[in-house]
Steps between C-alpha positions, in 0.01 A plus 500: 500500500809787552606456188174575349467795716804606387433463155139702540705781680743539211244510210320780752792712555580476102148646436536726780794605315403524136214649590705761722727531155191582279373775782853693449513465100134640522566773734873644319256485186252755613796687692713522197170613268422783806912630501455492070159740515663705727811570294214549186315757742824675587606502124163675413520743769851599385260643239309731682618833480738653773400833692751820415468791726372820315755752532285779467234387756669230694218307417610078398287436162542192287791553240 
């Protein structure tokens, strides 16, 4: 009988561990797809147009 306990504890911690395995792909997936849409966001907002200080007025328009 201990060897067959044995044997039901290793094929347990071996799906313990592939599923544990397949939870960490998963998760760096989504992490990496979240870190590449922010560097697209920042990229876009590099776009938007900086404030300069009106010399006149001292007012900051777009420009």
């Amino acid at each position: 009988m201990p060897p067959l306990i044995a044997f039901a504890g290793t094929l347990g911690g071996l799906a313990v561990f592939r599923w544990a395995y397949k939870t960490a792909v998963r998760v760096n997936r989504e992490l990496e797809e979240a870190r590449r849409e922010r560097v697209a966001e920042a990229a876009r907002a590099s776009e938007i147009p900086t404030l300069r200080r009106d010399p006149v007025t001292g007012a900051y328009r777009p420009g």
